[in-house]
Structures are given as C-alpha cells and as structure tokens.
C-alpha positions in Angstrom: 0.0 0.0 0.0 0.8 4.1 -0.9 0.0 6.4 0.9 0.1 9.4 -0.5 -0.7 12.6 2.0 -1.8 16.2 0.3 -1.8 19.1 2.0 -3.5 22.8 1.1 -2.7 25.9 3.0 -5.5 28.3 1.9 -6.6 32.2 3.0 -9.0 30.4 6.1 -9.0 26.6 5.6 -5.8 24.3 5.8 -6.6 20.8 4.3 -5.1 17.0 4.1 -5.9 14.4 2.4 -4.9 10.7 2.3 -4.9 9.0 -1.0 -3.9 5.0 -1.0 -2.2 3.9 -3.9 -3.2 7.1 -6.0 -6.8 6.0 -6.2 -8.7 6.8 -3.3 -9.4 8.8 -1.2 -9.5 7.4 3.0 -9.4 9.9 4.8 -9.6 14.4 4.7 -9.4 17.0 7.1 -10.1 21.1 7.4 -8.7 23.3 10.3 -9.4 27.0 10.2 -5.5 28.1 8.6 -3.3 29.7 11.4 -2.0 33.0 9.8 0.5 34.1 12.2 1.8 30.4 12.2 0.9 28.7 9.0 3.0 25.5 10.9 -0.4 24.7 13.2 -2.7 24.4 11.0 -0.9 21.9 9.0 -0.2 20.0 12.0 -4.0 19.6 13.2 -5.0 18.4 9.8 -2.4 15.9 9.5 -2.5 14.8 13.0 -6.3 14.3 12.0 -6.2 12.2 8.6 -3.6 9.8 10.0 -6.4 9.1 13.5 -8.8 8.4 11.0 -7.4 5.4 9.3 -5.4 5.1 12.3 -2.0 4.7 10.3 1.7 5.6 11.1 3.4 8.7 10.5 6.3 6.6 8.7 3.6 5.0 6.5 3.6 7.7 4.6 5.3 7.2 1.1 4.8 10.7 -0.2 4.2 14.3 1.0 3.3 17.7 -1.0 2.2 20.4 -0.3 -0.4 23.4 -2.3 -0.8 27.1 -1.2 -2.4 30.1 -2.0 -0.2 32.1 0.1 1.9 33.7 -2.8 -1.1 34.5 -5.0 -3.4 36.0 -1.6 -0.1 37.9 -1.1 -0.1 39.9 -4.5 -3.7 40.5 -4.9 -3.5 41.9 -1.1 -0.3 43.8 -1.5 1.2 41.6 0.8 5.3 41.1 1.3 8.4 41.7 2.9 10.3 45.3 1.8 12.1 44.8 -1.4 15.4 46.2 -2.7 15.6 46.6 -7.0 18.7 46.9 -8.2 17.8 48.0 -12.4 21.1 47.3 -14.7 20.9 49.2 -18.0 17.3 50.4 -18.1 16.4 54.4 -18.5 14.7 55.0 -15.3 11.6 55.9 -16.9 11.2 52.1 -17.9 10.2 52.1 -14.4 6.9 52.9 -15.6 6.3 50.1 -17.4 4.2 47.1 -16.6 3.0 48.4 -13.3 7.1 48.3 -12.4 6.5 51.7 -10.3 3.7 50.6 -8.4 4.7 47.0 -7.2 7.6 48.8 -5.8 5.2 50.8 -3.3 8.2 53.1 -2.7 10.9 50.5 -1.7 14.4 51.2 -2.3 15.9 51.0 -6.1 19.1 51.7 -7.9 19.1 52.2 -11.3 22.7 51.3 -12.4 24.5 51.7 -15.7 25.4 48.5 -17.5 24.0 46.0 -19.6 23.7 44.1 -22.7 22.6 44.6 -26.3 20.3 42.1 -28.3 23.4 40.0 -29.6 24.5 39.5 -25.8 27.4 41.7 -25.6 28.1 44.3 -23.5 26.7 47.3 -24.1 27.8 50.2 -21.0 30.4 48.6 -18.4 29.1 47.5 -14.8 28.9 50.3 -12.4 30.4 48.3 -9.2 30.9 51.1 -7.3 27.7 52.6 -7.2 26.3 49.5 -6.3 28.9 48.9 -3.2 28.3 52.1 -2.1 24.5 51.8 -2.3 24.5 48.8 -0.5 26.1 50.7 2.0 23.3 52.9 3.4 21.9 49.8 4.5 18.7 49.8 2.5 16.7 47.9 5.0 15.3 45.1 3.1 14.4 41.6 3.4 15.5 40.7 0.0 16.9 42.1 -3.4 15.6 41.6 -6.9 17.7 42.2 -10.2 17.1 42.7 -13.5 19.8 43.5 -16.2 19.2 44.9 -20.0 19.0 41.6 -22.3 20.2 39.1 -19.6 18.4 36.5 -20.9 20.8 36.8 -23.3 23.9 37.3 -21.8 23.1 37.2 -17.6 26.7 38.1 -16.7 26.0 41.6 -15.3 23.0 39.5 -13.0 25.5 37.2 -11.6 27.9 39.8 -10.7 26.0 42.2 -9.3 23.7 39.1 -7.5 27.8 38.2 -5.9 28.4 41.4 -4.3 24.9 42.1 -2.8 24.9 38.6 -1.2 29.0 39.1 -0.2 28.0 42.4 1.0 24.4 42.0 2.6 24.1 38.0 3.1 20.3 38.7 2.0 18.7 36.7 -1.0 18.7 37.8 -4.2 15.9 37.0 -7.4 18.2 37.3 -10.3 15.5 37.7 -13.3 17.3 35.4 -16.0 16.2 32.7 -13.4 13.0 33.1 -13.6 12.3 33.9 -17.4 14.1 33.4 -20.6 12.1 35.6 -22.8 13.0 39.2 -23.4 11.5 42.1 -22.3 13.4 43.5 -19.4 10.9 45.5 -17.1 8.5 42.7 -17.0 11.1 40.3 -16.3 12.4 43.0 -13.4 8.8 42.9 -12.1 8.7 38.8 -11.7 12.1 39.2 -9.7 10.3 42.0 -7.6 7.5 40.2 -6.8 9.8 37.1 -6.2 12.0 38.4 -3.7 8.8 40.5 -2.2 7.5 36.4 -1.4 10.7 34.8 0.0 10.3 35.9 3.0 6.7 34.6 3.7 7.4 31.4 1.5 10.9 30.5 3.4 8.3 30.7 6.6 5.4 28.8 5.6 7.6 25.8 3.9 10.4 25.8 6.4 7.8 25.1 9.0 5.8 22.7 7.1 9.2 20.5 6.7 10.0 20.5 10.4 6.1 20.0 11.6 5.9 17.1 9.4 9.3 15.7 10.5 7.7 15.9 14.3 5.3 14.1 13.7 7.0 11.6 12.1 6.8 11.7 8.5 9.9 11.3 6.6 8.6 11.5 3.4 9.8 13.6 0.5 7.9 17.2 0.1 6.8 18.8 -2.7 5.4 21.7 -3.5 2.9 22.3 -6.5 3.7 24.8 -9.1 1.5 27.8 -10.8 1.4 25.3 -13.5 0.0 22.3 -11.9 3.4 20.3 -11.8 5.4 19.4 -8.9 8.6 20.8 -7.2 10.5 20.0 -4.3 10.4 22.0 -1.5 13.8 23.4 -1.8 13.3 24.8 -5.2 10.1 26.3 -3.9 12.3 28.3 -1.4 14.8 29.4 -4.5 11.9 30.5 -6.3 8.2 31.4 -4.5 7.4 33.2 -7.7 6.5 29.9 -9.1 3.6 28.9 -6.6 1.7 31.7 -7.3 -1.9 30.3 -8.5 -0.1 27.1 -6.4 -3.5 26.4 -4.9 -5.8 27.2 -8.0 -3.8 24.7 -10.3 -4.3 22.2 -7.8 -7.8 22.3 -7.9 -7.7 21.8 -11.7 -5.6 19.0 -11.2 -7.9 17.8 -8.4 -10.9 18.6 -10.2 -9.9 16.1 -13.1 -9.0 13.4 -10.5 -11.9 13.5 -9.1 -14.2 14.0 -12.4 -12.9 12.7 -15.5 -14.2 15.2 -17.0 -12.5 16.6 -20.3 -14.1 19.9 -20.8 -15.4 22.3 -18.1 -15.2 25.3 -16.1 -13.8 24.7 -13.0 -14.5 27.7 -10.6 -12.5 27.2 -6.7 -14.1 29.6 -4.3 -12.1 30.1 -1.6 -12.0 32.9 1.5 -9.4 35.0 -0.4 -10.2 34.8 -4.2 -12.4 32.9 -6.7 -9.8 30.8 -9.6 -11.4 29.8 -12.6 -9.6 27.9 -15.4 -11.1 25.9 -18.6 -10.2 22.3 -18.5 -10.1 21.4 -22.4 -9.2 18.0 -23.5 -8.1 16.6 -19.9 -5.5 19.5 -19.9 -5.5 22.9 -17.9 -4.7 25.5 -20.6 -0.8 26.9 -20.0 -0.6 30.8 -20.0 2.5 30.9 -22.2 2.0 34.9 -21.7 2.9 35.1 -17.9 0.4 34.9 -14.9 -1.9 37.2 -13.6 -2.7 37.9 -10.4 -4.3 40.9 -9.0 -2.7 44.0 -11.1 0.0 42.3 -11.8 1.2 40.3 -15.0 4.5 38.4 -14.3 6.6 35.9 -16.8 6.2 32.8 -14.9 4.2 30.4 -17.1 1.3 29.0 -14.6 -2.3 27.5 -15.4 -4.4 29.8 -18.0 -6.6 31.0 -14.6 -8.7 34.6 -13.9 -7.9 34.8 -11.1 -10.6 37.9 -8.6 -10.9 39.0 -5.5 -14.0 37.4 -4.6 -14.6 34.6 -1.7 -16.3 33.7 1.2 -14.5 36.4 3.2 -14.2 39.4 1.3 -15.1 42.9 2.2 -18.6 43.6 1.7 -18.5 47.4 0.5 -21.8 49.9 0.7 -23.1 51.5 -2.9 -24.5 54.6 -2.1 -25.4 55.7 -5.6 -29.0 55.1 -6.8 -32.0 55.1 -4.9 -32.3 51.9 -3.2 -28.4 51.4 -2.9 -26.7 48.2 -2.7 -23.3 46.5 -2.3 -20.1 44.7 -3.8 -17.7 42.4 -2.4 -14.0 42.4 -2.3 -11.0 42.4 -3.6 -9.3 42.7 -0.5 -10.0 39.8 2.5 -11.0 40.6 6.2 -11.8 38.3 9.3 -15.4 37.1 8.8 -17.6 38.7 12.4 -18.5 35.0 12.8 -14.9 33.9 13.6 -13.0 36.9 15.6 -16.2 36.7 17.7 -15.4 32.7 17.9 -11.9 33.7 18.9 -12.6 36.9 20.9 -15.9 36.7 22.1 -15.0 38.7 25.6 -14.5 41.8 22.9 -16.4 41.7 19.6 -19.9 40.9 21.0 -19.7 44.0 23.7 -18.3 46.2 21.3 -21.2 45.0 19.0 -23.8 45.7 21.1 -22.4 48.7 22.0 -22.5 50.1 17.9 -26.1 49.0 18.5 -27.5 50.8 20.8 -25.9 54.3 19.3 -27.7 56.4 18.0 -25.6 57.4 14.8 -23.4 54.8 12.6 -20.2 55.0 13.6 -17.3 55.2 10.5 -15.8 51.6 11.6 -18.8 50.0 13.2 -18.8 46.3 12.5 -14.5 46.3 12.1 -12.1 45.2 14.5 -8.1 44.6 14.1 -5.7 42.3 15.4 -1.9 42.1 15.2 0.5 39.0 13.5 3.1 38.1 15.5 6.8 37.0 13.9 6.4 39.3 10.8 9.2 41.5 9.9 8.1 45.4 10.6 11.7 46.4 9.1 11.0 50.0 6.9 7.5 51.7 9.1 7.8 55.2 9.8 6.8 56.4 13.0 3.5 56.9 13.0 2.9 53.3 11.4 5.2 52.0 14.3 2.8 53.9 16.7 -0.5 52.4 15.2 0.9 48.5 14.9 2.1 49.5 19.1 -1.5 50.8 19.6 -3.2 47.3 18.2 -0.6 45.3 20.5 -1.5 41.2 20.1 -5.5 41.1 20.9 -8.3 41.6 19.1 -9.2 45.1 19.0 -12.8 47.5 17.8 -11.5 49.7 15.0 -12.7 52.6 16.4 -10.3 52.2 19.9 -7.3 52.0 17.9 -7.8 54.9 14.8 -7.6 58.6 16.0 -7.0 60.3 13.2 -7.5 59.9 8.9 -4.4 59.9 8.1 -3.9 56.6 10.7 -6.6 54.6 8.7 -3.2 55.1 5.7 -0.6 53.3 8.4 -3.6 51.3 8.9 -3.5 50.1 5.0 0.3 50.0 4.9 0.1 47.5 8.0 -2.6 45.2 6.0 -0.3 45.4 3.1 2.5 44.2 4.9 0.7 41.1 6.2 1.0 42.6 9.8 -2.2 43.1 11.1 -5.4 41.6 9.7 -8.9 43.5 10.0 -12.1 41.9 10.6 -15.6 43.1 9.3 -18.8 41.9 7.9 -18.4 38.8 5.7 -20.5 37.1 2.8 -19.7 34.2 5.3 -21.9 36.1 8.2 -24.5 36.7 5.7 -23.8 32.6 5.1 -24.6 32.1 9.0 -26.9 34.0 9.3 -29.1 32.3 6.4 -28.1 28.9 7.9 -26.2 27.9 5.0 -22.9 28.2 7.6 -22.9 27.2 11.2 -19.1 26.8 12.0 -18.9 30.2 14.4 -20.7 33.1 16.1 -24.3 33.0 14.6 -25.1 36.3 17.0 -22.1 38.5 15.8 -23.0 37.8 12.2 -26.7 38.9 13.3 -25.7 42.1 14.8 -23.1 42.8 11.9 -25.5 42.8 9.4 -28.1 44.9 11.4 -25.6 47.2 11.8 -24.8 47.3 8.2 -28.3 47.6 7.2 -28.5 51.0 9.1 -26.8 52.9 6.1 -28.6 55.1 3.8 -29.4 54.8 0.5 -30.0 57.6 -2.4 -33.9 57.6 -1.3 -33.1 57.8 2.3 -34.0 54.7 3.7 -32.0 52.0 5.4 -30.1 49.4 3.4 -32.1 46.6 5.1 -34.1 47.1 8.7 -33.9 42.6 8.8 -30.8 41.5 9.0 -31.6 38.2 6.8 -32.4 40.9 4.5 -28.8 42.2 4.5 -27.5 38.7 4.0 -29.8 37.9 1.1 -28.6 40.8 -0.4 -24.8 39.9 0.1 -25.6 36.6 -1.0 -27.1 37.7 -3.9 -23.9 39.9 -4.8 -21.8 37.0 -4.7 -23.9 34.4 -6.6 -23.8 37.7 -9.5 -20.4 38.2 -9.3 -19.2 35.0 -9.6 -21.7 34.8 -12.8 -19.6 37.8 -13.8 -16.3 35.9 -13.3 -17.4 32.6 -15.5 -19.1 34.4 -18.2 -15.9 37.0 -18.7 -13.8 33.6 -18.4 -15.5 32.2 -21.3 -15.8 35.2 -23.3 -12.0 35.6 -23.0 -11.5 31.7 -24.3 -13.4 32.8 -27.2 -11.8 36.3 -27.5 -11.1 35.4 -31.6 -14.5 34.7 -32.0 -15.5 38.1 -31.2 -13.6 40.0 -33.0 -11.5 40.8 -29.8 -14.5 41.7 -27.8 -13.9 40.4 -25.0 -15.0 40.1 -21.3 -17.1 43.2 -21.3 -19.7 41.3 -23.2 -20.2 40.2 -19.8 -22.0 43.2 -18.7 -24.1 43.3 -22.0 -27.5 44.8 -21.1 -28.8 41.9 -23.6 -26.9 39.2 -22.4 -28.0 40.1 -18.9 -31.8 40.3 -20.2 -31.4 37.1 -21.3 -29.9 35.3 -18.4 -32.7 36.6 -16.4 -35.6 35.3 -19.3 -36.8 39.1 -19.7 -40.4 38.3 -21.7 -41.2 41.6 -23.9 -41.6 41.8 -27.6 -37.9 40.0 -28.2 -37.5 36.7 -26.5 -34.1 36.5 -25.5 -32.3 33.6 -23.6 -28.7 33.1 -22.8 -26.4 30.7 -20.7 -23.0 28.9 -20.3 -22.8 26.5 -22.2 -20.6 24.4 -20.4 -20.7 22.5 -17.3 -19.1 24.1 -14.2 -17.3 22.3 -11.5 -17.7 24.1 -8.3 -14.9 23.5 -5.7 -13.9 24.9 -2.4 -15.6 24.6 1.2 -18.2 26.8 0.4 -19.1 25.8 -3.0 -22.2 23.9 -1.9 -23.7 26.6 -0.3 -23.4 29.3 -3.4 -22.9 27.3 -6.4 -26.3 25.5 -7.1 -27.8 29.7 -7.1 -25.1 30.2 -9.6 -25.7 27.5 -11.4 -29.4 28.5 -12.0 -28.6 32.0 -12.5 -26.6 31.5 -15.8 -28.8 27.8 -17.1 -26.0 26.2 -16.8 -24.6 22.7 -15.1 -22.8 22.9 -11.5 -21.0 19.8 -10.6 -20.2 19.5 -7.2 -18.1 16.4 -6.7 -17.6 14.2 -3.7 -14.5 15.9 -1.9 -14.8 19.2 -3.8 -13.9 21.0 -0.6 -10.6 19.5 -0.2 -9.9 19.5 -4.2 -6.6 21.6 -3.7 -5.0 19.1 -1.2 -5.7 15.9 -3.4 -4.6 17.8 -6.9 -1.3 18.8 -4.9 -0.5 14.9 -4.7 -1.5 13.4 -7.7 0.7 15.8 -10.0 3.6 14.6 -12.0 7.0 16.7 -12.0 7.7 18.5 -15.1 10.7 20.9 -15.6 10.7 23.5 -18.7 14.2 24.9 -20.4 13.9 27.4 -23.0 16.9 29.3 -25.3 17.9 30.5 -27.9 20.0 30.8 -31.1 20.6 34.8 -32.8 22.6 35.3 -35.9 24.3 38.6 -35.7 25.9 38.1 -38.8 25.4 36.2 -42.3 26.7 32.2 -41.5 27.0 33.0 -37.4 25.1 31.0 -35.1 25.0 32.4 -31.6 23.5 29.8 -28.7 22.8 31.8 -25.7 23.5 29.8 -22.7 23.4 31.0 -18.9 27.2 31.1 -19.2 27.6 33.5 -21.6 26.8 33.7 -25.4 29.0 31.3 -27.8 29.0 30.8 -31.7 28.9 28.3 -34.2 29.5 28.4 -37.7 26.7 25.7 -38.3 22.6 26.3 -37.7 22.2 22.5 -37.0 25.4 22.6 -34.4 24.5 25.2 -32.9 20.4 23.9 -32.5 21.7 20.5 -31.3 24.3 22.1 -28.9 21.3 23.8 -27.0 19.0 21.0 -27.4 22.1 18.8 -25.7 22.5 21.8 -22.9 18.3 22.4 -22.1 17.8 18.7 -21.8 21.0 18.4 -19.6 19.6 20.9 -17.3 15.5 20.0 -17.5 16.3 16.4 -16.6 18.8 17.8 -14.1 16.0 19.8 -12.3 13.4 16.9 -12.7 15.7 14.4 -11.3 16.7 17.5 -8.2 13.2 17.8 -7.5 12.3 13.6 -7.2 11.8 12.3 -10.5 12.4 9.0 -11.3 11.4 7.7 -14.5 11.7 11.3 -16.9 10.4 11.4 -20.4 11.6 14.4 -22.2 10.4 16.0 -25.6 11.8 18.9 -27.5 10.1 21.5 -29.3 11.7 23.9 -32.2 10.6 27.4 -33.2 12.4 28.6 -36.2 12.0 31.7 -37.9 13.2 32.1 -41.3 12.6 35.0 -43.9 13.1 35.1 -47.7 15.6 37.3 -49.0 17.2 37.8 -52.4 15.8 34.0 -53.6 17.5 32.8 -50.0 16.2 31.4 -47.3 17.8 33.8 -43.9 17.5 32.4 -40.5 16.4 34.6 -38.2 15.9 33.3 -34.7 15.5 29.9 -33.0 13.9 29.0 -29.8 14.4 25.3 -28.4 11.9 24.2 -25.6 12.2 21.2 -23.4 10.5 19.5 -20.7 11.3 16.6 -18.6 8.6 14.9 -17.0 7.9 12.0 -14.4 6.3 11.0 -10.6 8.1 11.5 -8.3 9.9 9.0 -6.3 8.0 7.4 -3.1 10.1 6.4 0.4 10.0 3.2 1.2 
C-alpha cells in the first residue's frame, strides 16, 4: 500500500488528504488556517487524517504540499520590503508594466550596464555605485535584479547578485532565473514580486518541513507549481514566484482526479479569491503569456486561470449611488464577524452591542483589528510603528485604535505588509446568518449585518431594517459576481470569436436580459454553455444559485472541498528549459547559454548544442526535484525570412520538458 498525503494551505482553511495507492481517497481533514503560524494548522490536519485510518506517520510514502499564500499575497499587497537593483534600463522604464507601483516606494538603484540584443556588453558594470548603495543599508528583506537583455547574456546579473549577497548575506531573485524571454521591465517585475515572497514562503515551507518531520513523516515534500506540476520544497524556497496560483492549479488538477471530466469550467471559491480555469481536453490550458494575479502580469508560465478578489470572506462594501443602494464584495479579505467573535468573544460581541445601541453609525462599526506576531516590521515610519504599538497582540474594535484619517493610511500600509489583519462583515456572516454556515458566532454575524443595514441609500432609507435581508442581499452579490467571473472567463477563451471583444460582453445589457428570461416583444435567452465544476468549502452553499442564475450545469463532486489538497498529490514533476540561437551576422550562429553567449559556424550545431544543454539541465532539475522515471520532448521554433531568392534564418527558440512522478520512500 501508498500512501500518499496532500496538503492545502489556503486564505481560512488548511486541508489534508490521504490517497492510498493514488486511487482513493481514506481519509480528509479542514482546520481554520493559522495566519500568524501557518506550521499549526498543518499540523492539526495531519494529526487528523492519519487518527482516521489510524495509520503511522512513517507509512507515509509521499508528502506535497499546495498554497495560496503567494497568490493572496499579490492581490492583497502583501510582502516583505524589497530592494531593486535595475542594470541598464532608463529609469523611466520604471513605468512600465505596473514596475513603479509594485515597488510601493521601496528602495531601487538604477545602475548603468547591460547588454545589447546580440549578448554583448553594451555600458560597463557600475560596481561602485552599487557597493556604495548597498552601504546605506537599504533595510530590506531581500533584493531583486534585473539587467538589460540578460536573458541573453546574464553576466551583469550574476555579478552584481555576488556582491549584494557578499555584501548583505540577504537573498537575491536574479531575473534570468526566472524567465528566458526578453522584455526587461516585466522580467524586473517577476524578480520584484519574487523576492517580495521569500520571505513569507521560506516561513510557511520551512515550518511545514519541520512540523511534518515531528510528527514523524519522513517522506519527501513537494510543493505544486503555478502550472500544476510538482517541485520540491527546496526549489520552492529558490523560487516562491513559481507557486503563485499554487492552490488554483491544484484544484484543476484535483478537479480532473476527481471528475474525468475533459471539458469544463472549473470555478474554486475560496476565502481570499475565486480561480477559474477551462479544462479542455483533460488538460489545464498553460498561460504561455505570464500569470496574472491581482494588477499584476509576471513571466512565470502557470495555469491559464482569472484569477478575482471574490470569496467567502471578502469585504462587503456599501453603494450609495442610486435610490435603493446596494453593495459589492472584495478584492481585498477581512476576518469574517462569525470567527474573531469565535476567537474573541470577551470583545467583539460587547463592542457590538455597544455600535447597536448608538444612536448614529459610527465610520468603523462592525470592524475590529488584530496584530500577527513573527512578521518582519523592518522600513514603518513612526506613525505606522505607533499604530501597529497601539493594536498590541488582541483583538481590538476599529474605532479604539484609529484617532486620526491619516492613521486609517498606516492602517492600510500594515494590512499590506501582512502585519495586522482587519475583521468586518463577511458574505460568510451573511452565510450564517441564512443557515447555510454554522461553524462560528451566529449572534455576531446577526448584529453585523443589522448594523450594516442602518446605512442610507439615495432615497433615504435604510439598506435593510432585517438583517436576513442584509444577508440575502450579500448573497445575492456574490452568486452575480461570480456569474460575472465565468461568463468573462468564457468570453476571454473565445476572445477570436469576437472579434477581440472580449470580457465586457459580460455586462451586456442583452446578455444580462437574457440570463434573467426578460419576456417583452424580443424573447431573449442566454447561458453557459458548459458544465461548471464548483470547488472549495463553500461551493455547496453558493454554487447551485449560480448554477441556476446563468442555465448552466454545477458539478459538485464528492470531496470538492478539499480538491486543492488531493490535486497537490496526484501531479507529475515537469521541468521546462527554454533558449535561444541569434545570428548577428550572415553564417554566425549564436547559442545563448546561462554562461555567456558562444557561436557556431553551423545552424544545426549550434540547435543540437542547446538542445544537448536544455535537456541536460531540464532532466537535471526533474531528477533534483524527485523524478524517477523522466520522459523528455523537445520543441523547435524557427524563424526564417526570404531574402534575395535565400532562405535567412532569423531566430530559434528550443523548448524542453522533462517529466515524471516523483519518487515514493519506502
């Protein structure tokens, strides 16, 4: 017997499962995820699976491990302070691809060197500046460096990655490690949003290897991949960048397990964000183009998902504007009423009741804050310092701890930093209160919503005077906008189609007339025509509405709430290489390899001389990472042009992947 155990690490659930001899599933477990210790959480759920088929630690064969903590991190801003060290760029590049605003006014040095497109050097290193940068102590928890055309020569990378870790001892993302395709401030953006992660990655799988060697499993871990694929745990650590839309892969994975379906929608609702992905021909589609997340499009190739700030605990927002008002959910997450009420019940439900019985609605009535322990506060200024001293470690009301506006900024900047977490009403309280949740405080969900029902709308009256009112009409907000999410999904899929119309047919007063069977005159009817598998813990309590709200078929499958946990076990390995061959001049072939550029005076010696060096290193990583039994393919892109009755080569690009299971302890 196998026994293969899966673990998910999600914005409020942690999961395991068992799955014997990669067929079935004996045993699964959920535990509310521990955010300032990600460690305890995994331990309760694992600690849980093995009492239920009351098995050994050591039994298991096999250990791996999803997350959404990388993805929950971008879309909320979240990450440790970042130093960017930019070789060879104009600084006004700085603006492109959202470069300026990832940076959130962290340190960066733009520095002259760099290479041209052939990979040679274009303006010499400036050392000094960087040593004497370095110098002021930038106070960071990691660097990130991107050079001009490293991916074709990454020399000016390496250096200037030596001195900062001779000079610092802090990590450094070096782009040409994470991307082989041009296009320098995008590539400097993944390496800023990788080094942003290492911290909180480092945390969250360092723990997870020494919780799991306590309790007695000795098993290899892996970690699964923005792409579905598995990695070890130790790459994972090099490069965090890679697990973002870790958890939402899974589930595709997980959702084909546990189907067999070939073609579908499959939507994962989780606390955080909603990930929805089309499953075409047993395959999740690869975005070749970089991942999304939140504002941000990186270069790492993950799982073709949309990716929205919509789940069970997102922020539910007041619309003022019309006459009988309403109100939208997310992007951002907060503590669900419910649970810090669970947790905290000695202050939430006082400081409820004492909202309630005011006369006037107070700005933060129905929000409360509460500090993370063991998260590096390195860069605050003073009044941020003085607001993160004012919270302390307990659950506060909002409204204690804010004295001034310009506090509710530090406020923000302390949320962003993944240092204190805010709490506030919930489409889970609305979920509670309609019975379709009964996991915390049913009375603190009951007073939030009354409380939110006092506001105003355009015609004067309140919101909602019931408070099952309020929650039907958060309920109803989320079952829309999760219609929203799948029709824009499938609209994108079909983008050609269109004419390159897009996800705003979404919003299509027609379309939206015909969802809803409007009878007039014109008949109109419209739905998705495709079946949708709904996953995540919540997914049978707002699915089946969705489902009828867009004529369309919701599959819920058996174990669809732990569908992350069992897709991070039942991946395979798979390790991509990528280069390239240039001809700077007539009869020169140039191979760009991480070493430096070299050239051959033949177009097949030089293709086979990659090939040789990209399968070297793929089946290097695979077999680094636990692969046994690789298979490896190879896939050419030659471009050619006619000239003067010739045929010219142009560019090459050589792909490579190197497959297999991974290897199971004994």
């Amino acid at each position: 017997m196998t026994l293969l155990l899966g673990i998910d690490t999600g914005g409020t659930y942690t999961d395991a499962v068992l799955i014997k001899d990669e067929a079935h599933v004996v045993a699964s477990a959920k535990s509310l995820t521990t955010r300032e210790d990600l460690a305890i959480g995994i331990e309760i759920v694992v600690l849980d699976v093995l009492k239920q088929v009351s098995v050994a630690p050591s039994d298991v064969s096999l250990a791996s491990l999803s997350t959404t903590l990388a993805t929950n991190a971008l879309v909320e801003g979240q990450g440790g302070r970042t130093g960017l060290v930019y070789i060879g760029f104009d600084p006004l590049d700085l603006e492109a691809h959202g470069l300026k605003d990832a940076l959130k006014g962290d340190p960066v040095l733009a520095l002259a060197g760099g290479h041209d497109h052939s990979g040679m050097e274009a303006v010499s290193l400036n050392e000094g500046a960087l040593r004497d940068w370095l110098a002021q102590d930038q106070a960071v928890s990691a660097f990130a460096v991107a050079a001009q055309f490293a991916t074709r020569n990454p020399s000016h990378e390496q250096r200037v990655t030596q001195i900062i870790q001779e000079v610092t001892g802090q990590p450094v993302s070096a782009s040409h490690h994470l991307s082989s395709k041009l296009n320098g401030p995008k590539r400097a953006l993944t390496a800023l949003l990788n080094a942003r992660l290492i911290g909180l990655t480092h945390k969250l799988i360092g723990r997870a290897e020494g919780i799991l060697l306590e309790i007695g499993i000795n098993a290899p871990l892996m970690v699964v991949r923005g792409d579905g694929a598995l990695i070890s745990a130790a790459m994972a650590k090099e490069r965090p960048i890679e697990t973002i839309l870790s958890g939402p892969a899974a589930s595709i994975v997980g959702a084909r397990w546990l189907t067999g379906l070939d073609h579908a929608l499959v939507s994962d609702i989780g606390g955080t964000t909603t990930d929805i992905a089309l499953l075409r021909d047993g395959r999740p589609k690869i975005d070749t183009a970089g991942a999304q997340v939140g504002p941000y499009r990186t270069m790492v190739e993950a799982v073709a998902m949309r990716t929205s700030g919509l789940g069970g605990d997102s922020e539910v927002h007041f619309v003022s504007e019309g006459l009988s008002g309403g109100v939208t959910l997310g992007p951002k997450r907060v503590l669900p009423l419910s649970l810090m009420a669970h947790e905290a019940p000695d202050v939430v439900l006082p400081a409820l009741a004492k909202q309630m019985r005011a006369s006037m609605l107070g700005e933060f009535d129905g929000m409360f804050v509460r500090a993370l322990g063991g998260v590096d506060s390195g860069g605050l200024n003073d009044r941020d310092i003085d607001v993160l001293g004012r919270i302390g470690h307990r659950t506060q009301s909002l409204e204690e701890v804010l004295k001034t506006r310009m506090e509710a900024l530090s406020l923000r900047r302390l949320v962003e930093r993944g240092l204190v977490q805010v709490g506030g009403l919930t489409p889970s309280d609305a979920s509670h209160a309609l019975g379709g949740l009964d996991l915390w405080n049913h009375e603190a969900a009951i007073m939030g919503l009354k409380l939110f029902g006092r506001r105003r709308t355009g015609s004067g009256d309140q919101l909602a005077v019931d408070p099952l009112a309020m929650a039907k009409i958060i309920v109803d907000r989320l079952t829309y906008q999760t219609g929203q999410a799948l029709l824009s999904t499938a609209f994108a899929e079909e983008e050609a189609a269109y004419n390159g119309v897009p996800t705003e047919l979404a919003q299509n007063e027609l379309l939206l007339r015909g969802l809803a069977r409007a009878s007039g005159l014109v008949k109109l009817e419209a739905g998705l025509n495709v079946d949708v598998i709904g996953l995540g813990a919540s997914a049978s309590t707002y699915y089946p509405a969705v489902g009828k709200a867009l004529h369309c078929n919701v599959i819920l499958p058996e174990h669809a709430g732990v569908a992350n946990a069992i897709g991070a076990v039942v991946g395979r390995i798979t390790m991509r290489r990528t280069g390239t061959v240039t001809s700077p001049s007539e009869g020169v072939f140039r191979v760009h390899f991480t070493q430096g550029p070299k050239d051959f005076l033949a177009e097949d010696d030089a293709l086979k001389a990659l090939e040789n060096y990209l399968i070297l290193q793929a089946e290097t990583d695979a077999r680094d990472s636990g692969s046994g039994d690789i298979q490896t393919r190879t896939e050419y892109d030659i471009r050619r042009a006619w000239a003067e009755s010739s045929d010219v080569f142009i560019e090459a690009t050589v792909s490579v992947e190197s497959s297999g299971r991974p290897r199971v302890s004994d």
